[in-house]
BAFI-418869 format. One record per residue: residue in three letters; x, y, z of N, C-alpha, C, CB in turn. Coordinates in steps of 0.2 Angstrom, whole numbers, padded with zeros to 4 digits, always signed. Glycine has a CB too. Layout:
ALAXYZXYZXYZXYZ ...
END
This chain:
UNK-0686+0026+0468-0692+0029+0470-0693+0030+0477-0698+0025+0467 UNK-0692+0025+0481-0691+0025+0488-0686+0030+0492-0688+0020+0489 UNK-0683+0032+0489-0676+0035+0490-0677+0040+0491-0672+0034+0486 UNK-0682+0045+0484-0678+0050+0481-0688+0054+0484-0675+0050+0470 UNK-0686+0061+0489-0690+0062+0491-0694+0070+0486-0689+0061+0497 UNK-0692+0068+0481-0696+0076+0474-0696+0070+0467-0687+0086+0471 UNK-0701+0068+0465-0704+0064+0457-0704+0071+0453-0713+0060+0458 UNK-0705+0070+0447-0706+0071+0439-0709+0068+0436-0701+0071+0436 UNK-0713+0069+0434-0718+0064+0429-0722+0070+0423-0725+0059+0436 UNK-0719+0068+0419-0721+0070+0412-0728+0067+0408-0713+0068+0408 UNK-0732+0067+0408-0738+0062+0404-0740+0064+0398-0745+0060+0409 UNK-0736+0066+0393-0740+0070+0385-0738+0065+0380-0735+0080+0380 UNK-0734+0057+0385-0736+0051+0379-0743+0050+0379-0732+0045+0378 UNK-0746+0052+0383-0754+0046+0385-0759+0043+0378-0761+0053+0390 UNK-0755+0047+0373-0759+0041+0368-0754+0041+0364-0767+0043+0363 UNK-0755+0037+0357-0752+0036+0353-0750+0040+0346-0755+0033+0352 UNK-0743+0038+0344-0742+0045+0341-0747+0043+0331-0730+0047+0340 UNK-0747+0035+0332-0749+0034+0324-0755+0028+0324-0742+0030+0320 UNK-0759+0027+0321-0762+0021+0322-0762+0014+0322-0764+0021+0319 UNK-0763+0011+0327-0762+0004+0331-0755+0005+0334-0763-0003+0325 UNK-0753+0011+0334-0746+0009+0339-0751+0008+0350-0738+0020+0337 UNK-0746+0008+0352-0750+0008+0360-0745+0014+0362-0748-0001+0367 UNK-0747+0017+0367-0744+0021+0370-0741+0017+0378-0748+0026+0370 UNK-0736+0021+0378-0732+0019+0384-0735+0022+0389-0725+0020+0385 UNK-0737+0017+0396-0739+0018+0401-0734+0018+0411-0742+0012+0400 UNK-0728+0017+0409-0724+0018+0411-0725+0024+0417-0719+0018+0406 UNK-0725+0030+0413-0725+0036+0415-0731+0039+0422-0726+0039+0409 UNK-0740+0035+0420-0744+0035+0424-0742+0031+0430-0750+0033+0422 UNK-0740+0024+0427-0739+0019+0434-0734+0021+0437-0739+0013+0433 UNK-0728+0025+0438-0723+0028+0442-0726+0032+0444-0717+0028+0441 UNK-0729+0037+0440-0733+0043+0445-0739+0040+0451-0737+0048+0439 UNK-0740+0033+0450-0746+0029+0456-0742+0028+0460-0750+0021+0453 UNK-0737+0025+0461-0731+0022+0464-0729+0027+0469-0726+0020+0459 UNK-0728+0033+0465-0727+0036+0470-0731+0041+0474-0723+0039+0468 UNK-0738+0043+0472-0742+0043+0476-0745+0040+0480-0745+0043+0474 UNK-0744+0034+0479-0747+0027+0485-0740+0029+0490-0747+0017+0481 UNK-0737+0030+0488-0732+0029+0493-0732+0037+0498-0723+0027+0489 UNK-0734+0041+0495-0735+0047+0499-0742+0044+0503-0737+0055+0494 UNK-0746+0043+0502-0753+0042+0506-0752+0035+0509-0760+0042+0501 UNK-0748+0029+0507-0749+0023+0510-0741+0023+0515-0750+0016+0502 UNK-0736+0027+0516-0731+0024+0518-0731+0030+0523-0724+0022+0513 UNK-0728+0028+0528-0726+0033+0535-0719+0036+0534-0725+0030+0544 UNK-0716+0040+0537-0708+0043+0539-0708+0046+0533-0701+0039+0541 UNK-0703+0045+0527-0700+0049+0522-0703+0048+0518-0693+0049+0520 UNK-0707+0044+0516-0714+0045+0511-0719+0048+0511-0717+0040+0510 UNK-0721+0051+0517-0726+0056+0517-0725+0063+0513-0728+0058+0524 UNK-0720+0065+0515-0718+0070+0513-0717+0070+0505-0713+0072+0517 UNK-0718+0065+0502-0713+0063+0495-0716+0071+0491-0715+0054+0490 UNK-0716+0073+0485-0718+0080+0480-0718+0077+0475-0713+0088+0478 UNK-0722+0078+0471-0722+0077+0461-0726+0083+0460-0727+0069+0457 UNK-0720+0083+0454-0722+0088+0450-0726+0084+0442-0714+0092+0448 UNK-0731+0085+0442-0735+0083+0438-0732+0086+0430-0743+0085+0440 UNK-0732+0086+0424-0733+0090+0418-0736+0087+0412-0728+0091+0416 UNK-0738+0090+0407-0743+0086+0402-0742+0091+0396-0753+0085+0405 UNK-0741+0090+0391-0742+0094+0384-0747+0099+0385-0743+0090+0378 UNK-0754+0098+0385-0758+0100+0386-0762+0101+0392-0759+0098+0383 UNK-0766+0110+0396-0771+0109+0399-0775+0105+0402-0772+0109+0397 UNK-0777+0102+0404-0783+0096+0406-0783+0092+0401-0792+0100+0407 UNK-0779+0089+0396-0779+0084+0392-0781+0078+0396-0772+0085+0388 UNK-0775+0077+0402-0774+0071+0406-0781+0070+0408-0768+0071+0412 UNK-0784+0073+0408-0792+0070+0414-0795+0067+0407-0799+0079+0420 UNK-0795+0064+0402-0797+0060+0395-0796+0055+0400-0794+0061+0387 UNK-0790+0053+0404-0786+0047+0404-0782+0045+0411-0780+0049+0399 UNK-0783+0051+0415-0784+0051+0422-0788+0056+0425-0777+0051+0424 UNK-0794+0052+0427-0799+0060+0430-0798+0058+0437-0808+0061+0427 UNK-0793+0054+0441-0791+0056+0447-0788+0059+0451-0791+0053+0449 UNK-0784+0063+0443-0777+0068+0446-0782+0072+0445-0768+0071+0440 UNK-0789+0074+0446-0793+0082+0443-0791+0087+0450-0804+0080+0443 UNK-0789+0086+0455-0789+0092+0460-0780+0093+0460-0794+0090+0470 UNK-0777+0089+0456-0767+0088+0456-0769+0097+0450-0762+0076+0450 UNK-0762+0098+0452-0758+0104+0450-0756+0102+0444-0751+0107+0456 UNK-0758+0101+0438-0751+0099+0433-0750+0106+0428-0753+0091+0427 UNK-0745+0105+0427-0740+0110+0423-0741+0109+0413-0731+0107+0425 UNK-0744+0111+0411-0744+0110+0405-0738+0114+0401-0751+0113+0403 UNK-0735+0109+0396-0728+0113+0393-0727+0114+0387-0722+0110+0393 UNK-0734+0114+0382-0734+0114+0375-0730+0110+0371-0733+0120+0374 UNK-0726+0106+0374-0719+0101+0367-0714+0105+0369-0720+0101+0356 UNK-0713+0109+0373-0709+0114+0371-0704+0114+0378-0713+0120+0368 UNK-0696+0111+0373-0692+0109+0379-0690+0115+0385-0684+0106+0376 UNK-0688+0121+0380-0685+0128+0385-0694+0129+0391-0684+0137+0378 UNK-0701+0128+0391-0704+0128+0393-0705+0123+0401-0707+0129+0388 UNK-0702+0116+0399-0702+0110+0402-0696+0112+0408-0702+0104+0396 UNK-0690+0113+0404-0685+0114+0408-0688+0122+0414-0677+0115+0400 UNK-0688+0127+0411-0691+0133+0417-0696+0128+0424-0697+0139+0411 UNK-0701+0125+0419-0707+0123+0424-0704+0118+0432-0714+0118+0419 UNK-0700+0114+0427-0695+0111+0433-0690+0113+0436-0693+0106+0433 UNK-0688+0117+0434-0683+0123+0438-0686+0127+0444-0681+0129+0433 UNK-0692+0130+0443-0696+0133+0446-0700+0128+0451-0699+0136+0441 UNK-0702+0124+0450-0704+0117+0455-0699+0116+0461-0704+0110+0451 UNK-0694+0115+0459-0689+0112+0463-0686+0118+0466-0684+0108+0459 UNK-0686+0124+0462-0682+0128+0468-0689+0130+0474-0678+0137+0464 UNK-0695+0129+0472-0698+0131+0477-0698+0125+0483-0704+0133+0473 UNK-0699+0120+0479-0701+0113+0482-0692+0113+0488-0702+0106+0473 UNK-0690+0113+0486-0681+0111+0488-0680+0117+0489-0675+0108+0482 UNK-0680+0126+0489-0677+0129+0489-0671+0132+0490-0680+0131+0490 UNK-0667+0131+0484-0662+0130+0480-0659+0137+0481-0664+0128+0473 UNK-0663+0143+0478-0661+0150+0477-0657+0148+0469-0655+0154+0485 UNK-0659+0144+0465-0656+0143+0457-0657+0146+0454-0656+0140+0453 UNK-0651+0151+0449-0650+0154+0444-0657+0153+0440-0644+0152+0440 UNK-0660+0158+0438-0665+0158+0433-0666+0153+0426-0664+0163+0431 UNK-0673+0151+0424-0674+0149+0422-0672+0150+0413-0677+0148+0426 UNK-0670+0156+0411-0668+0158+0406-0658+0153+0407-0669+0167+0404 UNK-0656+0158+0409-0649+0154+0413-0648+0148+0411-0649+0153+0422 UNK-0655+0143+0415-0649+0137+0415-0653+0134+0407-0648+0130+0423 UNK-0657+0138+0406-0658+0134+0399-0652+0136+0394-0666+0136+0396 UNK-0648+0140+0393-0643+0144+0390-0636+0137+0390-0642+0153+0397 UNK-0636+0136+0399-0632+0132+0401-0631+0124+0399-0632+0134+0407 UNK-0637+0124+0398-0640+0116+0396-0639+0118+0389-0649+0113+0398 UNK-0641+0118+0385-0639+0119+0378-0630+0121+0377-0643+0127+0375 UNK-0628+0123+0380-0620+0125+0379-0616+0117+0381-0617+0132+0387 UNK-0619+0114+0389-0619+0108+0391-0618+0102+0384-0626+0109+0394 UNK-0623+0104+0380-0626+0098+0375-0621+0098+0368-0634+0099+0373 UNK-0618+0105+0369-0619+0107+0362-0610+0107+0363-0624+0114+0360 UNK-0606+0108+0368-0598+0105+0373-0599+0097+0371-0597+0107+0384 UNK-0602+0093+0375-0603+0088+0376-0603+0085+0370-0607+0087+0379 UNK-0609+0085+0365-0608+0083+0357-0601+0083+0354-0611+0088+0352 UNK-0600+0089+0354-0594+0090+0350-0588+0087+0355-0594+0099+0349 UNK-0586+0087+0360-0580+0083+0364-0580+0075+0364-0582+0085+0373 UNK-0588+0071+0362-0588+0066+0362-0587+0063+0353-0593+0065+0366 UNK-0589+0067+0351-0588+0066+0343-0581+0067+0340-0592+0070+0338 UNK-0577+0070+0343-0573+0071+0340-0567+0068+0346-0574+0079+0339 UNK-0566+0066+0351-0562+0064+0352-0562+0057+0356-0560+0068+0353 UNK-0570+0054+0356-0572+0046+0361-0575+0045+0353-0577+0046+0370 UNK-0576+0046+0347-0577+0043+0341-0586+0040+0343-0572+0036+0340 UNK-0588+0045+0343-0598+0045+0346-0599+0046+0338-0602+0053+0353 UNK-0605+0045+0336-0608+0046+0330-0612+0055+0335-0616+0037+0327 UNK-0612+0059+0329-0616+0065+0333-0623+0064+0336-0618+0070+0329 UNK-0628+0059+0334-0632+0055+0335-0631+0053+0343-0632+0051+0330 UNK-0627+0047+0344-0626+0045+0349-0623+0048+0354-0623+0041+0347 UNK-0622+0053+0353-0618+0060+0357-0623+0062+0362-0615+0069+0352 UNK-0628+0066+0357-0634+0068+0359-0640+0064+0363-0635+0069+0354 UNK-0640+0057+0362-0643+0052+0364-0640+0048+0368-0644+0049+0360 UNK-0635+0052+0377-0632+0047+0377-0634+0041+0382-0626+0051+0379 UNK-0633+0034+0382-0635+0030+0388-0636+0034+0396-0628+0025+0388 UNK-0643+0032+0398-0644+0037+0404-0638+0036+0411-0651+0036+0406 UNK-0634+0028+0410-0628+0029+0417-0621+0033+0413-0625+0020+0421 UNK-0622+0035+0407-0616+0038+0406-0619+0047+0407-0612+0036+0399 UNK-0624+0050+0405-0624+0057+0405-0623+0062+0412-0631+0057+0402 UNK-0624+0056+0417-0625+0060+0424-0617+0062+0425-0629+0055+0431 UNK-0613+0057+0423-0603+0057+0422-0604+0064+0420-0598+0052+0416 UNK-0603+0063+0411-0603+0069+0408-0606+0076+0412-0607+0067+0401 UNK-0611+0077+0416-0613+0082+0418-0609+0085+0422-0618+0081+0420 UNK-0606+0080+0426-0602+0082+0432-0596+0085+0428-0600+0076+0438 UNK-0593+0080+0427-0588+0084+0424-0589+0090+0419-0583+0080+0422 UNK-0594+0092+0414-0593+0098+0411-0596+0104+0417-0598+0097+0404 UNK-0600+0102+0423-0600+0107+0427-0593+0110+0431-0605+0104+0432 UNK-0590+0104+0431-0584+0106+0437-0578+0110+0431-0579+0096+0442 UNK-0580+0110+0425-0576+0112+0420-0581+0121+0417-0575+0104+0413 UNK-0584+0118+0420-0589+0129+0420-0593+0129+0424-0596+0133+0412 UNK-0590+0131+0428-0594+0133+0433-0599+0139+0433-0590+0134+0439 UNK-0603+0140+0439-0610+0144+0437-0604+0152+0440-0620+0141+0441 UNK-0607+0156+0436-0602+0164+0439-0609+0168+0443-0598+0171+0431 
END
């Protein structure tokens, strides 16, 4: 968090999906973290960006009514929507000049769908487990299936 001067923060777990379950909180309190650190820290924290997102509209102000003047992105559940909105953030935020947001959703799916199949069939992954992979091994796999299709 210190480090990295652009956040993500997704918040459409804010409640629960079933009765008496809790919902994870994870997600508000690293979006505080990193706000405090835009307003509480000098040099490369001031500048820090978050990109807010929520499933829903004004859902969050039920649960946070101190993001009420924050920008958030509502994405309906819906991953090809989620993946554009932060594409579109970041190239503005970072300006990138990145392939469209149809593009790399095209390329993420191709991504997932190489990847599955390369790991199932020849590192003995359950398809399951392919798809689901441990978050320090996926960034590997990314690299190399990029250096292996590159963007035309």
């Amino acid at each position: 968090m210190q480090q990295s001067k652009f956040a993500i923060h997704d918040l459409w777990r804010l409640q629960a999906s079933k009765e008496g379950e809790l919902f994870r909180l994870n997600m508000p309190f690293e979006l505080g973290i990193d706000i405090g650190c835009r307003f509480f820290k000098k040099g490369q924290w001031a500048g820090k960006r978050c990109l807010i997102l929520e499933a829903e509209k004004y859902r969050y102000q039920a649960a946070i009514s101190d993001l009420s003047n924050s920008d958030i992105e509502a994405h309906e559940n819906r991953p090809d929507l989620i993946s554009a909105k932060v594409r579109n953030w970041l190239n503005s935020q970072a300006q990138l000049h990145a392939p469209g947001p149809g593009k790399l959703w095209i390329r993420f799916n191709n991504f997932m769908a190489d990847t599955t199949y390369d790991l199932t069939t020849s590192r003995g992954f359950s398809p399951s487990d392919a798809a689901n992979l441990p978050i320090d091994e996926l960034p590997a796999e990314m690299r190399a299936w990029v250096a292996r299709n590159p963007l035309t």
